[in-house]
C-alpha positions as CSV (number, residue, x, y, z in Angstrom):
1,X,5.2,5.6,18.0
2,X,4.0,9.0,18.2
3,X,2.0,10.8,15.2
4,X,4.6,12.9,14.5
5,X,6.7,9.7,14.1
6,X,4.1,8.5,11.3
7,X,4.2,11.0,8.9
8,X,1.7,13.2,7.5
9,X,-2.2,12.5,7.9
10,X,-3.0,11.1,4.3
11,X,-5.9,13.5,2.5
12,X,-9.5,11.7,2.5
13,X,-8.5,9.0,4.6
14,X,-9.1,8.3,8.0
15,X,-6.9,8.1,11.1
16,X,-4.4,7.1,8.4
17,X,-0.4,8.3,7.8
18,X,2.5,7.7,5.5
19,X,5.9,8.4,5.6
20,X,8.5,8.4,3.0
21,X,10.8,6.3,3.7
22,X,12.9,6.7,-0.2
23,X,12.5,8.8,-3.0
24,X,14.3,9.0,-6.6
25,X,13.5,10.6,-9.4
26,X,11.1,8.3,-10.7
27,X,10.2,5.7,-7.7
28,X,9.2,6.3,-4.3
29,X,8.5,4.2,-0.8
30,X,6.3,5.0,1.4
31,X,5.6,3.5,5.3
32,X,1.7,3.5,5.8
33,X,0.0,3.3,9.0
34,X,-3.4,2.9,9.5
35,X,-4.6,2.9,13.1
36,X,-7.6,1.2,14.7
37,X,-10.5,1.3,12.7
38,X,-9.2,3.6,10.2
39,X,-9.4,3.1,6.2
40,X,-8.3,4.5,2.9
41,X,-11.3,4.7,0.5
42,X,-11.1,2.7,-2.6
43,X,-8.9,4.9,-4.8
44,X,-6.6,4.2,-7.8
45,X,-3.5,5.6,-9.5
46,X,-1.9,6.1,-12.8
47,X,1.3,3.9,-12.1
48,X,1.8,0.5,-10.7
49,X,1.8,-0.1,-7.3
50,X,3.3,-3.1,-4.7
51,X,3.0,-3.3,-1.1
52,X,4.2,-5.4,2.0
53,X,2.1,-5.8,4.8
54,X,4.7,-5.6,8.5
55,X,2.5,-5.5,11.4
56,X,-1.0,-5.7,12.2
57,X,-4.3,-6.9,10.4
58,X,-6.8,-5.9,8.3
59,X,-8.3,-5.9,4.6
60,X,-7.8,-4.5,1.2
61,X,-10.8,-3.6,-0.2
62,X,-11.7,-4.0,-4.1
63,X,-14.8,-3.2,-6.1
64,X,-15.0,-6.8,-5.7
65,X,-15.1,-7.7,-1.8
66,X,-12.3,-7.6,0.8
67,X,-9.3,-9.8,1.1
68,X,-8.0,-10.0,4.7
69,X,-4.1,-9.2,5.3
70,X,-1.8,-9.7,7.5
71,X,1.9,-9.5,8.6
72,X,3.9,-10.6,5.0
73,X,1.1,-10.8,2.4
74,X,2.5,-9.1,-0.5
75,X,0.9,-7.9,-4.1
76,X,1.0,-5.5,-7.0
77,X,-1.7,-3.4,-8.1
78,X,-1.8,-2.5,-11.7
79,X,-2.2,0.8,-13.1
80,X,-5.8,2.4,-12.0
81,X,-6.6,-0.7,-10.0
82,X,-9.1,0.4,-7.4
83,X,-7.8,-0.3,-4.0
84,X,-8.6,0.6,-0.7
85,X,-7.5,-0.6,2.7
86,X,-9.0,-1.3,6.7
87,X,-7.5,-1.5,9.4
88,X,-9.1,-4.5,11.8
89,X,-8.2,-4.7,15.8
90,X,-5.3,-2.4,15.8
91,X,-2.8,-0.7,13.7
92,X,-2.1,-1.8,10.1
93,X,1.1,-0.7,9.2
94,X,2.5,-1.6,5.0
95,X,5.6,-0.7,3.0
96,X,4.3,0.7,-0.4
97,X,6.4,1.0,-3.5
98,X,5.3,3.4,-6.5
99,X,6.5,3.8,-9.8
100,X,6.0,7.6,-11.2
101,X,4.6,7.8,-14.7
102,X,8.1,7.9,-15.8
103,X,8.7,4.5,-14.6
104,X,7.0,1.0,-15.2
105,X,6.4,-1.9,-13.1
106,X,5.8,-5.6,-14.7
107,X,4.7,-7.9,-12.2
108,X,3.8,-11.7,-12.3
109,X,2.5,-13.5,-9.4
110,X,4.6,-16.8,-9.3
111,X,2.6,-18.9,-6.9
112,X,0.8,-19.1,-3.4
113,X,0.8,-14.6,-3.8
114,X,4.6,-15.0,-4.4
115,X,5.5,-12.1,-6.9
116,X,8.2,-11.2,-9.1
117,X,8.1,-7.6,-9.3
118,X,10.5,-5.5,-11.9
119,X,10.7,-2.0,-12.4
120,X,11.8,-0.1,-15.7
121,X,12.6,3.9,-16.0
């Protein structure tokens, strides 16, 4: 895939892009791509946040530790959750899901980081 296939360079992070994939009023989702041995620094936002992991490996980083990831893990992170991301041994591409202050996520993990994820404007 070439760059211009990614999307725009994401500020502050490093050999990182995103693409929008769908945006509404309140809601948008975003394809990110991080190539080899790039990251995006622990950060957090003011609206709820989930994410799908398609291709590739790596680790979300929390004040915490890291949590490796791979092809399907899935979460939620809540409102001004710090967050980062790695990539590890290639590209690590996710499908991100964001919720603008005018809408509101409510999610419950169900079991084994299964999740039920609802979304209110």
């Amino acid at each position: 895939m070439s760059k211009q296939d990614l999307g725009q360079k994401v500020p502050g992070a490093d050999n990182t892009y995103a693409k929008t994939l769908s945006q509404g009023a309140d809601m948008e989702v975003q394809r990110v791509t991080i190539l080899n041995g790039g990251n995006i620094p622990l950060h957090s936002h003011p609206f709820g946040q989930s994410y799908v992991v398609i291709a590739g490996e790596g680790a979300i980083v929390t004040p915490s530790g890291k949590s490796a990831v791979g092809p399907g893990a899935a979460g939620y992170f809540k409102p001004e959750e710090p967050h980062g991301w790695e990539s590890e041994g290639g590209e690590l591409v996710f499908v991100s899901s964001s919720a603008s202050e005018d809408g509101i996520y409510e999610a419950n993990e169900v079991s084994g980081g299964k999740w039920n994820i609802h979304y209110h404007s």
